[in-house]
N, C-alpha and C positions, 0 to 999 in steps of 0.2 A: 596541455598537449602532451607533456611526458604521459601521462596517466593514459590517455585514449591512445601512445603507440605503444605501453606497454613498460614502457621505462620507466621501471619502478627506483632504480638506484638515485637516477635523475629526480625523479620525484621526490625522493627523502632528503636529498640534497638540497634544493625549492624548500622544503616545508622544513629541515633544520634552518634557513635565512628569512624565515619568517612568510609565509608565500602563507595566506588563506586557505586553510586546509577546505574548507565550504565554497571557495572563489571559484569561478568559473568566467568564460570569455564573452558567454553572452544568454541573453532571457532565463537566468537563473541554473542557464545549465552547470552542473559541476562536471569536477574531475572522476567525484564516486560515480555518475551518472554514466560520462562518457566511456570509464573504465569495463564498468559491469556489463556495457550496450556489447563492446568490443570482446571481454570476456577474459582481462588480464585479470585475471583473481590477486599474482601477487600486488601491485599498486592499489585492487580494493581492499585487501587486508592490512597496507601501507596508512592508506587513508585512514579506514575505520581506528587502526591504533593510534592515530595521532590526534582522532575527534572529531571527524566523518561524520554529519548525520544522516543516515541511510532513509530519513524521513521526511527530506526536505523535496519539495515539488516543481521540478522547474516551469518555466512560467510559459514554453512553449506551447506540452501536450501534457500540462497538471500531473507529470507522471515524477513518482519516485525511484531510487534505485532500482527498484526489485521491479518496477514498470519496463527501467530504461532493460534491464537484464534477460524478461520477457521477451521482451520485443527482441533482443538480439538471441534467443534459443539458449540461452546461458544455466542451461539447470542448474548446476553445481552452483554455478552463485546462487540462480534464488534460492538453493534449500540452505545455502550457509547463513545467507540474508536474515530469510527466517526463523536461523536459529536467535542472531543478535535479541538483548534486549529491548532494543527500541527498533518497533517495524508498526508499520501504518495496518491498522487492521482493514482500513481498504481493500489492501493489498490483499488481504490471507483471505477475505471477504468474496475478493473476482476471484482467487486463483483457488478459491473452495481447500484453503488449508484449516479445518476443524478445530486439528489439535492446540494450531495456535492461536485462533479466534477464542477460544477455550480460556486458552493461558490468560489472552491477554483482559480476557474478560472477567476474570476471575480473580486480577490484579487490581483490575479497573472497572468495576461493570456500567461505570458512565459512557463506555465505550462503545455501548450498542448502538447509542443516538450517534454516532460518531458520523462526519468530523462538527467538533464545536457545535453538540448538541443538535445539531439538522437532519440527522438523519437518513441521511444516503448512505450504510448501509445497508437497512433493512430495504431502503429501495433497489437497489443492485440485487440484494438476495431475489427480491419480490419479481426483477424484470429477469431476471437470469432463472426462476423459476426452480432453485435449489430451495428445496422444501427444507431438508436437513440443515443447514445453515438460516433460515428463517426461524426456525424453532430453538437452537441453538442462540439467537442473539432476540427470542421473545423471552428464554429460559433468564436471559438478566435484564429485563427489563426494558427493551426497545420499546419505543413507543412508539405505535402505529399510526397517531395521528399529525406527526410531523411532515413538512410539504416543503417540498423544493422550490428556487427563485420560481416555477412556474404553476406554484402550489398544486401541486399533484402529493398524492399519498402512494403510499407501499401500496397499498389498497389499488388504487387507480394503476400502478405499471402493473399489478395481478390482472385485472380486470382486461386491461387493454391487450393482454397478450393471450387472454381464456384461460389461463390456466384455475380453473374451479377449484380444484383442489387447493392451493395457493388464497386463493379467496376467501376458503371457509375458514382457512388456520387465522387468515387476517380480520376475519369479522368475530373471531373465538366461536365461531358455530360447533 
């Protein structure tokens, strides 16, 4: 609760007594979350120094830092977000960040099936109909034929939304 009003001094004072830097009050939500939402950079920069993971999902709306940051119009956080090492390519995935889907794929290129190899998101690209970011995560090796709990492919959210062009990259025509 320091964190979401902004009381970053109060926070560091909590997490020097040993306070769960990742803890939160309820369904996974954190401090980082609620901070970023609200838009107090100093307590996310607090957090993140103490061990913060800006990749954790709370269990409400599956969303991470740079989701909760979004959602509160917080640019300045997500482009700092973005700069951190560890960021969910998800994230850089919906929010059509290249340069860092790039990076992170380049570090890691298991990371186009991502998350845990299932592949959502070349499906995001696929439904979201960025061609540039599909071709970008076919460039390390997504694979096309992964399906979601409702076994749909990248292929099928192309298809479903017409986008043809989208189609043809997915079938390598």
């Amino acid at each position: 609760f320091a964190c979401m009003s902004g009381r970053a001094k109060i926070a560091g004072r909590l997490l020097e007594h040993g306070v769960d830097v990742n803890g939160g009050p309820r369904r996974g939500i954190t401090a980082l979350h609620e901070c970023c939402y609200q838009g107090h950079g100093d307590a996310a920069h607090l957090l993140v120094q103490h061990g913060a993971d800006p990749t954790l999902r709370d269990r409400m709306w599956d969303s991470t830092a740079i989701g909760w940051a979004d959602g509160g119009k917080q640019t300045a956080l997500i482009e700092w977000l973005f700069e951190l090492p560890q960021v969910d390519i998800l994230d850089a995935v919906e929010l059509k960040k290249y340069r860092v889907v790039r990076r992170l794929l380049e570090a890691d290129p298991s990371l186009g099936n991502a998350p845990d190899g299932q592949g959502h998101a070349l499906r995001m690209a696929a439904f979201l109909g960025d061609m540039e970011m599909a071709k970008l995560l076919l460039e390390f090796g997504a694979d096309t034929s992964l399906r979601n709990e409702s076994g749909f492919t990248a292929l099928d959210f192309a298809e479903r939304t017409g986008n043809q062009q989208m189609v043809r990259l997915l079938r390598n025509e």
